[in-house]
C-alpha positions as CSV (number, residue, x, y, z in Angstrom):
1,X,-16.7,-2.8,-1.1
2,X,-13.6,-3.5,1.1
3,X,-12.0,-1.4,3.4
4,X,-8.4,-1.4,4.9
5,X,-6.4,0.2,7.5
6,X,-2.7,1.5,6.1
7,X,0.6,1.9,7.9
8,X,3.1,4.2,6.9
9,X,4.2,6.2,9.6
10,X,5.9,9.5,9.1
11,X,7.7,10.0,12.3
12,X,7.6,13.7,13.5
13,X,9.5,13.6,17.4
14,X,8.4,17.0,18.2
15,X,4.6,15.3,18.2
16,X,5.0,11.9,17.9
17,X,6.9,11.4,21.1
18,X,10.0,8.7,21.4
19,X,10.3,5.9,18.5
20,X,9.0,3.3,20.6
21,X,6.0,4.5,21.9
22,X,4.7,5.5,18.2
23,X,5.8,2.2,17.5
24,X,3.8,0.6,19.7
25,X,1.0,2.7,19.5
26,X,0.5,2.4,15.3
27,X,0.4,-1.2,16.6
28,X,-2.3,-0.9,18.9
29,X,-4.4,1.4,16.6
30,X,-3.9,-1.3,14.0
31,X,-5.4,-4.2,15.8
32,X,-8.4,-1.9,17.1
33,X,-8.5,-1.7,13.1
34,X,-10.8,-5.5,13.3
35,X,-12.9,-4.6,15.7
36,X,-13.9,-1.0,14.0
37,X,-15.1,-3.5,11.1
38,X,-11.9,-3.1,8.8
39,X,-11.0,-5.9,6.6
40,X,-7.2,-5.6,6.3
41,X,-4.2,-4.2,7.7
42,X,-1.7,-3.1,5.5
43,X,1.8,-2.4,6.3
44,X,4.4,-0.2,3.9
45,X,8.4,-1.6,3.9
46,X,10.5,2.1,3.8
47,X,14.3,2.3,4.9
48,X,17.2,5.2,6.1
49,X,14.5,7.8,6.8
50,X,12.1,8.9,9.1
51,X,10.0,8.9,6.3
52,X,8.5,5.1,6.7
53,X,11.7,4.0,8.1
54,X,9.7,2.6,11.4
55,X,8.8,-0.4,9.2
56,X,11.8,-1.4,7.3
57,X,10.0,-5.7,7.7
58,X,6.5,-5.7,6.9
59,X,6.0,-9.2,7.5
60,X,7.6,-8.4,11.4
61,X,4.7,-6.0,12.4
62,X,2.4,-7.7,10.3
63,X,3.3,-11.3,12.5
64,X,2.2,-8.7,15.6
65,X,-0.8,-8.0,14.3
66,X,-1.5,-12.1,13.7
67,X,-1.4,-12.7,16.9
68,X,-3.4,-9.2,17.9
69,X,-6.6,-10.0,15.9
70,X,-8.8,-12.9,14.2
71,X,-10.1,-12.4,10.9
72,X,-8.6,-9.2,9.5
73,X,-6.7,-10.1,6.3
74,X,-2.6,-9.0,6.7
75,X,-0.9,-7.8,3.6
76,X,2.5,-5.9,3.1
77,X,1.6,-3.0,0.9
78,X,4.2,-2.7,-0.1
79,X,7.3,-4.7,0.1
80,X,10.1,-3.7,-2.3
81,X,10.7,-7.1,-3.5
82,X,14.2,-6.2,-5.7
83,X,15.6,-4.9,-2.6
84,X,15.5,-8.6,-1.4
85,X,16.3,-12.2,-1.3
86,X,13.1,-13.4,-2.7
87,X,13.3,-17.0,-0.8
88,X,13.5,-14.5,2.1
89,X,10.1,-13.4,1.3
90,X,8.7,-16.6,0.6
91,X,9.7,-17.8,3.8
92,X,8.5,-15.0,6.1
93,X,5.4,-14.6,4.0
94,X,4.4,-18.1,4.2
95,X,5.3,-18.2,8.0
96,X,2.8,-15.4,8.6
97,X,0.3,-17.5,6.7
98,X,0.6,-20.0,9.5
99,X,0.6,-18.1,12.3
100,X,-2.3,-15.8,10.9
101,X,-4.3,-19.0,10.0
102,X,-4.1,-18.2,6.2
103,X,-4.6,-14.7,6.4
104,X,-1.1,-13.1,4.9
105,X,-1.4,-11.2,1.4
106,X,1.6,-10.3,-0.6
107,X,1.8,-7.0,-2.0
108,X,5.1,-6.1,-3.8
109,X,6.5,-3.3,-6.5
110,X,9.1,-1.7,-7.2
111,X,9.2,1.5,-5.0
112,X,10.3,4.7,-5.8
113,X,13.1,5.7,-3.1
114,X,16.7,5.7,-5.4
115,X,18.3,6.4,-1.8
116,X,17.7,2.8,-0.9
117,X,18.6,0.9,-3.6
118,X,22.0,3.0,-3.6
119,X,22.3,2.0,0.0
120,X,21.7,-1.5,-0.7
121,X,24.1,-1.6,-3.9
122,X,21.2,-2.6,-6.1
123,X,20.6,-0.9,-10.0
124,X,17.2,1.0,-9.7
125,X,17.1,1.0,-13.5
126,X,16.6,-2.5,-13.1
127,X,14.1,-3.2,-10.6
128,X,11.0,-4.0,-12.7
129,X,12.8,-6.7,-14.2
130,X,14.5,-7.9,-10.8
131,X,10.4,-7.9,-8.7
132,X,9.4,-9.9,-12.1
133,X,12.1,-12.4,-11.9
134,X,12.0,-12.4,-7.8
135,X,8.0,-13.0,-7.6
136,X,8.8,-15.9,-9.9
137,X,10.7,-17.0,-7.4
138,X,8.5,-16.6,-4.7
139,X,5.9,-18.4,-6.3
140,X,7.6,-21.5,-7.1
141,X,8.4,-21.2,-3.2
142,X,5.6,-21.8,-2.2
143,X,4.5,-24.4,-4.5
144,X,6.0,-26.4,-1.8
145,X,7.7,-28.6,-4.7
146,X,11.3,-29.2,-5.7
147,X,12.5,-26.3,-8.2
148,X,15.1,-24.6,-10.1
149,X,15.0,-21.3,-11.4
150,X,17.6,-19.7,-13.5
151,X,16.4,-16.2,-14.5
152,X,18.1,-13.4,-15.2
153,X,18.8,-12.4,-11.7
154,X,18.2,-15.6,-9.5
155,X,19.5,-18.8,-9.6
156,X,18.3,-21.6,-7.9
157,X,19.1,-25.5,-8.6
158,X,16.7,-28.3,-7.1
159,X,15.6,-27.1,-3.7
160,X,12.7,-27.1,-1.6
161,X,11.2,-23.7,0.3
162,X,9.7,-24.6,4.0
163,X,7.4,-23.9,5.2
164,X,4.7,-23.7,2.8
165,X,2.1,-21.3,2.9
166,X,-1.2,-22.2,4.6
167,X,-3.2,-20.7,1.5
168,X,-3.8,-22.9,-1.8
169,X,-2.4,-22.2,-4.4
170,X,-0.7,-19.5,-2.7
171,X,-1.5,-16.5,-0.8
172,X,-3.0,-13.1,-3.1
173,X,-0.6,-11.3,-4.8
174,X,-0.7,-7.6,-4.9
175,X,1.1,-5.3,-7.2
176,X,1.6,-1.7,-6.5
177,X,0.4,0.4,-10.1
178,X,0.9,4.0,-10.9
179,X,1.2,5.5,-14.0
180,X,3.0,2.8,-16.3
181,X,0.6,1.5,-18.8
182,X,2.7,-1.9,-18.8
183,X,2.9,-2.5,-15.5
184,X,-1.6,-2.6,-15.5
185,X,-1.4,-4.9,-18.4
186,X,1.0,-6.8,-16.9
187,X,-0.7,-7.3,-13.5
188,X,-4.0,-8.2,-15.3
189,X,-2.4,-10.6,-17.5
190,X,-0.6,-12.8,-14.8
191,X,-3.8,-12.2,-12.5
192,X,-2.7,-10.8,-9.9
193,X,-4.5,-8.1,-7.5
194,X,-3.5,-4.5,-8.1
195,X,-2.6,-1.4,-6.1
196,X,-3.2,2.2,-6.6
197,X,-2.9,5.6,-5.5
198,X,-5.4,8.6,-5.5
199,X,-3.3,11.2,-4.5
200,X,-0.7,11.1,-7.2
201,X,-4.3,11.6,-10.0
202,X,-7.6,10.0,-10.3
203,X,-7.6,10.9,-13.6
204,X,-5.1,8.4,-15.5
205,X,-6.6,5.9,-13.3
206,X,-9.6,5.7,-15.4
207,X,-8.1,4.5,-18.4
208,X,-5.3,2.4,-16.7
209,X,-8.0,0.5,-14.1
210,X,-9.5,-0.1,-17.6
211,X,-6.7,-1.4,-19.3
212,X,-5.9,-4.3,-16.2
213,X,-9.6,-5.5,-16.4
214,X,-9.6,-6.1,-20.0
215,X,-5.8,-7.3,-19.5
216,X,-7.6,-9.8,-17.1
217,X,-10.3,-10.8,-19.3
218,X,-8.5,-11.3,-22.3
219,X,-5.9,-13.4,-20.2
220,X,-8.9,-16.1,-19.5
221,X,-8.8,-15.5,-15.5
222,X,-12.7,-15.7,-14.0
223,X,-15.2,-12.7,-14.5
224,X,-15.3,-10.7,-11.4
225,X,-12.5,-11.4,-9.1
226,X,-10.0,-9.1,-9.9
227,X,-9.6,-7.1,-7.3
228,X,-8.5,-3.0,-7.4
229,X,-7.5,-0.8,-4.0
230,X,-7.1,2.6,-3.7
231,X,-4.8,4.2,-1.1
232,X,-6.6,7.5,0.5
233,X,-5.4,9.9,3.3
234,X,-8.4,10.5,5.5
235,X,-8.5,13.4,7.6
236,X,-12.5,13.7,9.0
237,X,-14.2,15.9,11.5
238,X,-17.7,16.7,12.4
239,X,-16.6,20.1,11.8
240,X,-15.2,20.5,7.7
241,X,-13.6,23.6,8.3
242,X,-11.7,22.3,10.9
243,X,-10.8,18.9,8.8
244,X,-9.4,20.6,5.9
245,X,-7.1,22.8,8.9
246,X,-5.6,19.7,9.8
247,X,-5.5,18.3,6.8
248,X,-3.6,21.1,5.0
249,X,-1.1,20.6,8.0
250,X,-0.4,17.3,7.8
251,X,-0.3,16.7,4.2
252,X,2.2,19.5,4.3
253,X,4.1,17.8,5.9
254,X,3.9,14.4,4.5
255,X,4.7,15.8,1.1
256,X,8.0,17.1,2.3
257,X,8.9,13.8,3.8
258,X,7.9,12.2,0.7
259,X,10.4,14.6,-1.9
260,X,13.3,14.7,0.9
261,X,13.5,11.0,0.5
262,X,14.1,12.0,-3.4
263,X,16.1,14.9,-2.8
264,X,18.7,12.9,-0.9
265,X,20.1,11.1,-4.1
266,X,19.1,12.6,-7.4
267,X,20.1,10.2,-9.6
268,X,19.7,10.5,-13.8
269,X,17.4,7.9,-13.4
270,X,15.6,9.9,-10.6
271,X,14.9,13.1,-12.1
272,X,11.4,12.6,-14.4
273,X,10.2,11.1,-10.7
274,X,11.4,13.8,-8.7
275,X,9.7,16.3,-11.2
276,X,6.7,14.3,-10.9
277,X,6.5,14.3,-6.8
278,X,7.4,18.3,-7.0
279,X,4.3,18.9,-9.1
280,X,2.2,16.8,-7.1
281,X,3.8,18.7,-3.8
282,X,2.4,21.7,-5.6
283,X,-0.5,20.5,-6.9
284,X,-1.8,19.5,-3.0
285,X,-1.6,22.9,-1.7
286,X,-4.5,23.1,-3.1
287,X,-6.6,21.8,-0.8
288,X,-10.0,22.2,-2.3
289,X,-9.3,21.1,-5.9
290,X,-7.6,18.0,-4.8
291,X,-10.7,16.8,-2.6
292,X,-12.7,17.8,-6.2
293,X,-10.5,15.8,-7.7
294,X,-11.1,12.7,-5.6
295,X,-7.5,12.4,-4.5
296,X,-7.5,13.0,-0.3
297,X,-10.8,12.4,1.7
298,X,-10.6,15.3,4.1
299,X,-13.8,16.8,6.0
300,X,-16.8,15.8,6.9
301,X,-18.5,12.0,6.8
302,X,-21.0,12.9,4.9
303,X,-18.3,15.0,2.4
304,X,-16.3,11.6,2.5
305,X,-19.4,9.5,1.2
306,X,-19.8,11.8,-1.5
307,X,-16.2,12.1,-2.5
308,X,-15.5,8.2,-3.0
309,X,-18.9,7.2,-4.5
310,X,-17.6,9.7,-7.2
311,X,-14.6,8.1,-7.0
312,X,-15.5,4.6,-6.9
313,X,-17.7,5.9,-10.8
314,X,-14.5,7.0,-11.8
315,X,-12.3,4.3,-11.1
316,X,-14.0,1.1,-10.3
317,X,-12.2,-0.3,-7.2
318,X,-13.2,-2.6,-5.3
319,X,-10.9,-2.1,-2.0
320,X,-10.2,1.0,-0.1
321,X,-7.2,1.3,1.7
322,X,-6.7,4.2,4.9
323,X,-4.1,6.3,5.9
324,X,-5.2,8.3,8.9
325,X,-2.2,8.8,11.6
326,X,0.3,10.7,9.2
327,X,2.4,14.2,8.9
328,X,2.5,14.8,12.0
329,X,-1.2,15.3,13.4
330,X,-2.0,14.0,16.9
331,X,-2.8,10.4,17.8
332,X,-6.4,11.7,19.4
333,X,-7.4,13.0,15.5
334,X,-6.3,10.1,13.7
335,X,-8.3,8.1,16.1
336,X,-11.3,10.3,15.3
337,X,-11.1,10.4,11.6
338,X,-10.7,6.6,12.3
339,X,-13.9,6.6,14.2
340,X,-15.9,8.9,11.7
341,X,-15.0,6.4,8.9
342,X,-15.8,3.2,10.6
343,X,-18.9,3.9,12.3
344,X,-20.3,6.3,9.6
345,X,-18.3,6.0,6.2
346,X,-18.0,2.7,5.6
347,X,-21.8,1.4,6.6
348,X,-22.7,3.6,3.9
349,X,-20.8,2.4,1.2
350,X,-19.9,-1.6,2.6
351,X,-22.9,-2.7,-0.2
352,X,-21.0,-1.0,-3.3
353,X,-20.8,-3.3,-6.0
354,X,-16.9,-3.2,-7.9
């Protein structure tokens, strides 16, 4: 088992004092992330909103962090790739790959915010197609070979991408899966590295972390190294009563950050994913079902343990990926729930098997 350290602030100034100093200190908390024994750092691309908006580059914190730490893997988790130029990505990816000494990871979807592809004068309704046709692109970047591409969406006649990526063939690719059957298959088929979330339901995730290992299989890629993460907020205290306080807080919070990203543009396209976010607002008030349910790791370590080797039954991952400094609690709990879980969470569970 794997474990990760994920940033995607939700900036609250009445707590979180001035921009800049929660800036810098997510990027201090991040780098102490190697020496608490994580494996990766994970950074989440978010625009126009306090909501994520901190990080609107990925790969720009994530080249901080390169030169912060030593071995930690870096991965953007995720970036929007239809939103962009995809040489853009290839380029800043791969140069993070050098600097990091071949430690970058690409993760990549689709993203759910209509607001910013409105912004950005891009069709929503298309952007599965667009991040299928873009990480095309970006793989034929970093072949480090002459190309052309003509797809529906980029066109690109006889160049050459510089630099290349450190990594051979390329760098892992991650792709953020939630509840689209396709999008599983898909990811198994083309072997890439997939990316889910507990806190929108465990439940689906059985059959659909199902369906991208068989996808995998059936596709001829090697037995055993797909890989699976699962995104968890982690709230922990010595104390549970006193967890599941702050916890009920801050996901609170976090929630209604989440929907008013939603609820400034509710487009046709937007309503069945608005609907679904409401329910899941309602759903984690909650607070003990939810932890039943495997979807937040909030109280105790030894609650913690329990929770995700239940989880881990259920869903098979093979990477867990923390949230701990979000809605709005104070920097001095995240760094305990941060503690908790490195010195007592994750020496328990480290010799998992996926």
């Amino acid at each position: 088992m794997k474990f990760g350290h994920f940033c995607l602030p939700t900036y609250f100034p009445e707590v979180d004092g001035t921009v800049g100093e929660f800036t810098r200190r997510f990027v201090d908390f991040l780098a102490e992330s190697e020496s608490a024994g994580f494996d990766s750092l994970w950074a989440n691309e978010h625009h126009f909103d306090s909501y994520g908006g901190i990080v609107p580059s990925p790969p720009m914190l994530l080249s901080a962090l390169a030169q912060r730490t030593k071995h930690a893997k870096l991965g953007t988790s995720i970036i929007v790739l239809p939103l962009h130029n995809p040489i853009e990505i290839a380029e800043q990816m791969a140069m993070l790959d050098l600097m990091s000494d071949g430690r970058a990871e690409l993760g990549v979807g689709r993203g759910f915010v209509a607001f910013d592809y409105d912004r950005f004068g891009i069709d929503r309704d298309s952007g599965q197609d667009r991040l299928k046709d873009g990480l095309a692109v970006v793989r034929k970047a970093w072949s480090g070979e002459r190309f052309s591409h003509h797809g529906p969406f980029f066109r690109y006649d006889d160049i050459e991408v510089w630099p290349r990526p450190q990594q051979r063939p390329h760098p892992p690719i991650w792709l953020s899966c939630s509840g689209t059957p396709a999008s599983f298959e898909w990811a198994g088929t083309q072997g890439h590295r997939i990316m889910t979330v507990a806190y929108r339901g465990v439940a689906p995730l059985i059959k659909l972390n199902q369906l991208y290992r068989d996808s995998w299989k059936a596709a001829g890629h090697k037995a055993g190294e797909h890989e699976i993460s699962v995104h968890y907020q982690v709230v922990l205290a010595e104390n549970r009563d006193e967890a599941k306080a702050i916890g009920t807080e801050a996901l609170s919070r976090y929630m209604n950050a989440t929907t008013h990203t939603i609820d400034r543009l509710r487009l046709d396209s937007e309503r069945e994913e608005a609907a679904k976010r409401d329910k899941i607002a309602d759903e984690l008030r909650d607070l003990d079902k939810i932890i039943d349910e495997c979807r937040v790791i909030i109280g105790t370590p030894a609650d913690a343990i329990k929770t995700l080797e239940r989880a881990h039954e259920l869903m098979g991952f093979t990477q867990i990926d923390c949230t701990f400094y979000f809605g709005g609690m104070s920097f001095a709990h995240a760094q305990r729930s941060h503690r908790l879980f490195a010195g007592e969470v994750m020496p328990k569970l480290r010799g998992i098997k996926p």
